[in-house]
N, C-alpha and C positions, 0 to 999 in steps of 0.2 A: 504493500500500500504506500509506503513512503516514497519507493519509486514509482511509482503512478502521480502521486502528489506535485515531485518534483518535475516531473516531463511537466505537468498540464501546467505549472506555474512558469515554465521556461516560454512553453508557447503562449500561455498569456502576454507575459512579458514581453514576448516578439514583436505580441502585434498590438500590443501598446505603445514601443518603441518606435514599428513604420507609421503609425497610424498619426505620431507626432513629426515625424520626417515627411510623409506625403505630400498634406499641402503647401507647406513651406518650400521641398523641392518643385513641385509643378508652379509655382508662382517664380520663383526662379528660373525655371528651362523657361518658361514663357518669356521672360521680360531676359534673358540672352537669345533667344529666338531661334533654341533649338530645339527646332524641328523636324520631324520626318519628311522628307521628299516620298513621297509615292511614287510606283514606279506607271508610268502614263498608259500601259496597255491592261493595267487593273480596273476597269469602268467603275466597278461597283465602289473600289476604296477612294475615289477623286473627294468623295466630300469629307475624310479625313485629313486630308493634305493640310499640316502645319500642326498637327496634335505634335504635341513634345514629345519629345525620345529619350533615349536612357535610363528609364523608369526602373530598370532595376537595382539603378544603385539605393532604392528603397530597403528592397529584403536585402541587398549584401550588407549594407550597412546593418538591419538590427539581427539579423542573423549571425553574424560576425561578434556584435557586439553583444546577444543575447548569451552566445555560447561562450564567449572568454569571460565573461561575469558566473555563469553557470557550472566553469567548467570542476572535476575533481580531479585528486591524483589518479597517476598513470593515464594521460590523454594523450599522449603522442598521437593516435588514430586520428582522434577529433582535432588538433590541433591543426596535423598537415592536411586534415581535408579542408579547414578551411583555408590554408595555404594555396592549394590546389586552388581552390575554388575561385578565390581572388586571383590568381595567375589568368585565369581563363578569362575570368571576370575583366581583367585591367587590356585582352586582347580584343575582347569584345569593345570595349571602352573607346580604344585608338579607332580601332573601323567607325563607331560611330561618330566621334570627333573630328575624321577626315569629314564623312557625310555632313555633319552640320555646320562647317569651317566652310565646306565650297559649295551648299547649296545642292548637293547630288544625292545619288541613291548607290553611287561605288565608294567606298568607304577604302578598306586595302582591300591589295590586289588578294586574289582568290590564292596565288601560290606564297604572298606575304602572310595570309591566316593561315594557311596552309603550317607554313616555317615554326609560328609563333605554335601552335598547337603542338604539334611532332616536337618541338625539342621541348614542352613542359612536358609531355607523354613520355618521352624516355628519362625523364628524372625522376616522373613517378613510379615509370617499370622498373628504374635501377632501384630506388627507396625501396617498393614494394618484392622484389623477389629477394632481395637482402634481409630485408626484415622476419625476425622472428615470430613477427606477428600477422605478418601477412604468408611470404614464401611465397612458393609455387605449388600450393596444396588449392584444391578449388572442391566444393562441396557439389555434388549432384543433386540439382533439383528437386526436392518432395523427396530426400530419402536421406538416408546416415553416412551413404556412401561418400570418400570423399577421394579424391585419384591425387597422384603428384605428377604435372607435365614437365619439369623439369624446369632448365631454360626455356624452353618453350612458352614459359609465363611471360616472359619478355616484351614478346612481337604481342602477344598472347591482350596486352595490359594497354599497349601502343597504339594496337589498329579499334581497342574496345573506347578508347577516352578520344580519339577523334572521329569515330564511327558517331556515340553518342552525342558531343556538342555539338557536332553537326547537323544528325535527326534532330534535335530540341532545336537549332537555328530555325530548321528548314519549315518546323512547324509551324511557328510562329509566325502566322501570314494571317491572323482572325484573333478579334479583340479576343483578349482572355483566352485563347484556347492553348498554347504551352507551358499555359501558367495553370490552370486547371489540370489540365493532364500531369503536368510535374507535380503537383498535390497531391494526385491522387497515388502515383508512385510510390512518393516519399514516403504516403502514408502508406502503403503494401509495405515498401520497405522494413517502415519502422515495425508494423506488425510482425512481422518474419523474423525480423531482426531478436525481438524481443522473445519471442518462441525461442529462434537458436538459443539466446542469452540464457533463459530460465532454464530447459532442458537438456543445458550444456550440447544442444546438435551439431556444435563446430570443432566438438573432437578435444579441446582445450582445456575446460574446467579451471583452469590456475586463476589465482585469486588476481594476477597482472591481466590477464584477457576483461574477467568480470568487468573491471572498470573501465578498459579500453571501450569495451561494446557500450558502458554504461554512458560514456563521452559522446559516441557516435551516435546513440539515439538522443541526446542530447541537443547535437548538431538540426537531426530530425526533428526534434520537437520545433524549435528556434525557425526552423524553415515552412513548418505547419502553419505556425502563426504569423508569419512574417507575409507568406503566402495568399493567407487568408484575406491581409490585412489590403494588401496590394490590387487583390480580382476586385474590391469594392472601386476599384480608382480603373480597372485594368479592363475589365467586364463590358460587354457591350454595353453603350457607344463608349469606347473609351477616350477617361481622359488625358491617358499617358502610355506609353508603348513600354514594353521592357528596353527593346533594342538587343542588338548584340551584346551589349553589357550583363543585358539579364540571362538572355538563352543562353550562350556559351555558360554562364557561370553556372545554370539551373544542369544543363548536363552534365556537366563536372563534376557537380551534385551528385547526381545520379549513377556517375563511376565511379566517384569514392564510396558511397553508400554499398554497392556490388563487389568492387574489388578489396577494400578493405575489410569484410567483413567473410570472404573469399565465396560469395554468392556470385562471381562472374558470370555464370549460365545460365542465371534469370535474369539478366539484365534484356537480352531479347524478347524473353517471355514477359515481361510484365511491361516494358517499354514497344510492345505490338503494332501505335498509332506513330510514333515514330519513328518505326522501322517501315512501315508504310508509306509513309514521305519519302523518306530515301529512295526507296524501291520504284515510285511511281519517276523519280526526277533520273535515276539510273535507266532505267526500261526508256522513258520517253527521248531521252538524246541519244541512247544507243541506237533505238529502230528508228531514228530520225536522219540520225547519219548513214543508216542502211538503204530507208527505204523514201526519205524527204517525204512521210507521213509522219501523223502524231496518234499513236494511241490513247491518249486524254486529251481534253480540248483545253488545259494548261495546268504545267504540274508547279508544285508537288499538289495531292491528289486534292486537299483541301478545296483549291480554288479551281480545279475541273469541277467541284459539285457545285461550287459556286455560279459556276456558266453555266450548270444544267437548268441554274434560275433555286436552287434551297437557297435560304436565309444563311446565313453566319451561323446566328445563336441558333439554328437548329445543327447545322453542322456541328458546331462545338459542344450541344449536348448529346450531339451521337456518339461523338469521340472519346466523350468523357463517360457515355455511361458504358460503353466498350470495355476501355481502360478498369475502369471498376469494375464491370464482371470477372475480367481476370486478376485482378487482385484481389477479388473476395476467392476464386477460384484457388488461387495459387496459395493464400493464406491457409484454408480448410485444408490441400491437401498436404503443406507443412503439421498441422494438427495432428491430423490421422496417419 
């Protein structure tokens, strides 16, 4: 009960913290005038053009600061996640800074994010397969079983943390809908997370892991309510965008969340809607460079439904309640 007490006062705390950053930041981005450019063959987004951007340094900010206030001994986990997270965060930040600096919608170049992601990626493969806390041990899904790939974990940890910021980028094209979706995650996560904890399911039991995990849901709580606090501002019509600042950081999130806790192989199963973005924006430029046709009438897959004429907020609550089926799915069959 004490740790339940604690989680639900961290995420109180979260979103008491953005909920006091919110408008003070959006009255700021306003009055420096950054803004988001739209990009001009989006019809339906033209009457957004000039909502502010950057909106996520909201939850970095009290999620950052929720969790270094929060945090206990033995947090190395939770510490570098939000190391991590901030890395990602501050690359996300530069793309958007170019975009509001010269008025466009190219921020850095595609192989500039590229750079900046891959070399935080191989800091966190070298940190995480060194570490005695992580390794190269990875838990199988819904079960006890846990395998060692070796070095393997390497590449293994590299292609998972620019796979994911990526999907989370990519989603992010519909007020609220990566920020929803990343919620709903975080909390699968956390739920999972906390089963392995209590039931020792990650093989460890030592009184150093305990805390470690107890750090990382910490992290999660911090991000729950931070989360929460942001879709009120974020939510259709929004008043503020995340930007790359936000998505990159939220998927980053979402690989420390998997990889340090050594759940790597649910990070596809439970991130399903983001791996769907990917897949519609890979498919569509492959068989376009094949065939100079388009399988979706614009990807990622979001806004092809958008041109079939559905609303936003109905797309985003498909999304979302997707997302949530498999997170309730994937929590029970942890249970059982």
């Amino acid at each position: 009960m004490s740790d339940f007490v604690l989680l639900l006062e961290v995420c109180i705390f979260s979103f008491l913290v953005a909920l006091f950053i919110a408008p003070m930041l959006i009255t700021f981005l306003r009055k420096q005038k950054a803004k988001q450019t739209i990009y001009s063959y989006v019809e339906n987004h033209k009457i957004k053009q000039g909502t502010p951007t950057m909106g996520g340094l909201i939850f970095i900010f009290a999620i950052t600061f929720a969790s270094l206030v929060f945090f206990r001994k033995e947090n190395t986990l939770g510490v570098f996640t939000i190391i991590v997270c901030s890395a990602f965060g501050l690359t996300g930040f530069l793309d958007d800074f170019i975009k509001v600096k010269y008025k466009q919608n190219l921020g850095l170049r595609a192989y500039q994010k590229f750079l900046f992601q891959f070399a935080i990626s191989i800091a966190i493969a070298i940190f995480a397969y060194n570490s005695n806390l992580v390794g190269s041990v990875l838990i199988v899904p819904f079960t006890t079983v846990s395998i060692d790939i070796g070095w393997w974990a390497i590449p293994l940890i590299i292609f998972v943390f620019v796979a994911i910021t990526n999907s989370v980028n990519l989603t992010d094209g519909l007020d609220g809908l990566a920020g929803t979706c990343s919620l709903v995650v975080i909390l699968a996560f956390f739920c999972i997370i906390s089963i392995m904890r209590t039931f020792n399911l990650d093989g460890g039991g030592s009184y150093q892991m305990f805390y470690e995990y107890q750090n990382v849901l910490i992290v999660a709580s911090s991000s729950v309510g931070a989360l929460m606090c942001f879709l009120l501002f974020n939510s259709y019509p929004a008043k503020i965008f995340m930007g790359d600042t936000g998505s990159l950081f939220l998927g980053a999130l979402i690989g420390c969340l998997g990889i340090f806790t050594r759940l790597t192989l649910i990070i596809p199963i439970l991130c399903a809607v983001f791996v769907a973005s990917t897949l519609s924006v890979i498919i569509q430029v492959l068989h376009f460079r094949r065939t100079k046709k388009r399988i979706f009438l614009m990807a990622p897959l979001h806004h092809h439904f958008e041109k079939k004429g559905v609303h936003e907020v109905k797309i985003v609550a498909s999304y979302v309640i997707i997302t949530t089926i498999i997170g309730l799915i994937s929590v029970l069959l942890m249970i059982i």
